[in-house]
C-alpha positions in Angstrom: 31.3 367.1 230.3 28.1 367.6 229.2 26.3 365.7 226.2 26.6 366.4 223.0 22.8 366.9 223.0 22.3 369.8 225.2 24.4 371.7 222.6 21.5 370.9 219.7 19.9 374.7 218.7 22.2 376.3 221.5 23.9 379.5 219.9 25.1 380.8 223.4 26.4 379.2 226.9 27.1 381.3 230.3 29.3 380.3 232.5 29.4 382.3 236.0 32.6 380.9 236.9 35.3 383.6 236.3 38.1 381.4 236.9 39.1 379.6 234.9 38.4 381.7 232.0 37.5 378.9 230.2 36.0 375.9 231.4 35.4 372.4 230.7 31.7 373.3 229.9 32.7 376.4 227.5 35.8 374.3 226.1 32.9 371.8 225.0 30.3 374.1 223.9 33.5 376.1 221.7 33.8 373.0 219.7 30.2 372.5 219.2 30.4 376.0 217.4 28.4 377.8 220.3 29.3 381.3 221.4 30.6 381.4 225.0 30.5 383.7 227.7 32.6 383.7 230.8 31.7 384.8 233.8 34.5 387.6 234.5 32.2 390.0 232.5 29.4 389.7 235.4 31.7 389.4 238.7 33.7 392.7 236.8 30.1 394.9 236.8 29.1 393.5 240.5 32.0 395.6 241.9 31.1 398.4 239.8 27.8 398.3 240.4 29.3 398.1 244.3 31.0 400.7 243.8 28.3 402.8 242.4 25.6 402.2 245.8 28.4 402.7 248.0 30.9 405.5 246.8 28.4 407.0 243.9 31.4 406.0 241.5 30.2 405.2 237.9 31.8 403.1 234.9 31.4 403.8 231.2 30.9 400.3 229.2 34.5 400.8 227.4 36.2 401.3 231.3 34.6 398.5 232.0 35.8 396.2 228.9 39.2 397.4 229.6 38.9 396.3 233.7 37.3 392.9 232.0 40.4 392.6 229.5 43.1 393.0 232.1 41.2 390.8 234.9 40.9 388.0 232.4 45.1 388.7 231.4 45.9 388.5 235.0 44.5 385.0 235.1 46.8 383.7 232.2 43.9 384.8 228.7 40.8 383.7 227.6 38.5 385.7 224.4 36.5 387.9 226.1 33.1 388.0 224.2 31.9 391.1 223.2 29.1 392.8 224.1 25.8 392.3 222.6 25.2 395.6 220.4 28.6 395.0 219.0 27.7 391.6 217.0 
């Protein structure tokens, strides 16, 4: 786990790990009141944006959310964060 002091002045953690939704390292910064973000989110627009060079298909931000929501359902829940504008 990491040390309670990395977490000083930290409003927001990233973790690129998808799965589990929620790690050890966003478990820890949860309870130091920090705002975490999973790393579904970016592995969910990678095979959009895939899918946009290769087939020319595109995603609107609410498709996306709702691929993001049932991705992180299949693998048992975890609070998706929302996106930026909408805080």
């Amino acid at each position: 786990a990491a040390p309670e002091e990395a977490f000083d002045g930290t409003r927001t953690v990233f973790d690129a790990v998808y799965n589990p939704g929620e790690t050890l390292l966003l478990r820890t910064a949860k309870g130091f009141g920090c705002r975490c973000v999973g790393g579904m989110a970016m592995l969910a627009w990678q095979g959009a944006e895939a899918h946009r060079i290769w087939d020319g298909d595109s995603y609107t931000p609410q498709q996306m959310d709702g691929v993001i929501e049932e991705l992180y359902t299949a693998l048992g829940g975890f609070e998706t964060a929302k996106r930026d504008e909408e805080e």
